[in-house]
C-alpha positions in Angstrom: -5.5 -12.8 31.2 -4.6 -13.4 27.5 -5.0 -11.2 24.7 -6.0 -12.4 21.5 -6.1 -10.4 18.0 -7.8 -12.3 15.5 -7.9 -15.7 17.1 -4.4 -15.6 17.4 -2.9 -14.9 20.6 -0.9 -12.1 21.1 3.2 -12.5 21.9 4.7 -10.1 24.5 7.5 -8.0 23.2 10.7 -8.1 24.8 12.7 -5.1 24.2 16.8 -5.6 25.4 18.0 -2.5 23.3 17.6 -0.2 20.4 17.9 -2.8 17.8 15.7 -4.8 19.5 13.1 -2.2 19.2 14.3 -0.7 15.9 13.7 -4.6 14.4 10.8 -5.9 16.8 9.1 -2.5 17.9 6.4 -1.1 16.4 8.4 2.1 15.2 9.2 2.1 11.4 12.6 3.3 10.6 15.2 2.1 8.1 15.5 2.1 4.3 12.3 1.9 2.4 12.5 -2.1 1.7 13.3 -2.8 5.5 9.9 -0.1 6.2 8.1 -2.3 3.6 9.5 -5.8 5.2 7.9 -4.7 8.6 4.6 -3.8 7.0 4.3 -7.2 5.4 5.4 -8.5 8.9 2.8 -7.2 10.0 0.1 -8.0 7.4 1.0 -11.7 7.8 0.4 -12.3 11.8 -2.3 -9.6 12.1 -4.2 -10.2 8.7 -4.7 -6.5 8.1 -5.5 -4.2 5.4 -4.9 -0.6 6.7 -2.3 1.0 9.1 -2.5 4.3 10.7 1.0 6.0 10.6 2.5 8.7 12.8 4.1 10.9 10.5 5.3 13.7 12.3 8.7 12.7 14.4 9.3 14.6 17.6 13.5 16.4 17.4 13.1 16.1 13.6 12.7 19.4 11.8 10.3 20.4 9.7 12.3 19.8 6.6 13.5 16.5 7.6 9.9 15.5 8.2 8.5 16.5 5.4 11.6 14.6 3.4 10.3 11.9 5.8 6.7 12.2 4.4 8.0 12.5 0.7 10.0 8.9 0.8 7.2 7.5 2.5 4.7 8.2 -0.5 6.6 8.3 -3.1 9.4 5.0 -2.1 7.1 3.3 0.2 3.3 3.5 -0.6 3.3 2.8 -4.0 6.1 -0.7 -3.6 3.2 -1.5 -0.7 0.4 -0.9 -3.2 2.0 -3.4 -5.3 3.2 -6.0 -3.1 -0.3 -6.3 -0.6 -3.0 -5.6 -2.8 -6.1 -4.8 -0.5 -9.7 -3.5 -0.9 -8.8 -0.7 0.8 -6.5 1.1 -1.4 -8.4 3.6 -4.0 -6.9 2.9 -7.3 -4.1 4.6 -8.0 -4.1 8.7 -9.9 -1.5 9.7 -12.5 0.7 12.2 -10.6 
């Protein structure tokens, strides 16, 4: 049986080690740009618009989460806003 996500046919992902799940995993970790890299990775073999994120990381604490959360609006959202427009995105507020 083959899967296919938007005509394209879906590759199996082969996972040797951490790195290769860190780099070819669905998990986002790393610095913001290597977060935003995987994002437009994504956008360019699946053709989406919208991604549902799991912010809250199991053995981190509360603090480091919410750090977590913090980078990821204020480093990461608004460099994606810029970088993959998409009609999906409600125009940006002054903060």
């Amino acid at each position: 049986m083959r899967s296919w996500i938007r005509g394209r046919q879906a590759q199996p992902v082969t996972v040797q080690n951490a790195e290769d799940f860190l780099e070819g995993g669905s998990v986002l970790v790393g610095s913001p740009e290597q977060v935003i890299d995987k994002f437009g990775r994504y956008q360019a073999a699946f053709g989406h618009e919208l991604s549902g994120v799991s912010l809250e990381v199991p053995g981190l604490s509360e603090d480091e989460n919410r750090a977590s959360v913090r980078n990821l609006r204020h480093e990461v959202i608004p460099m994606l806003r810029r970088t993959y427009p998409s009609r999906v995105w409600a125009p940006e507020r002054s903060s």
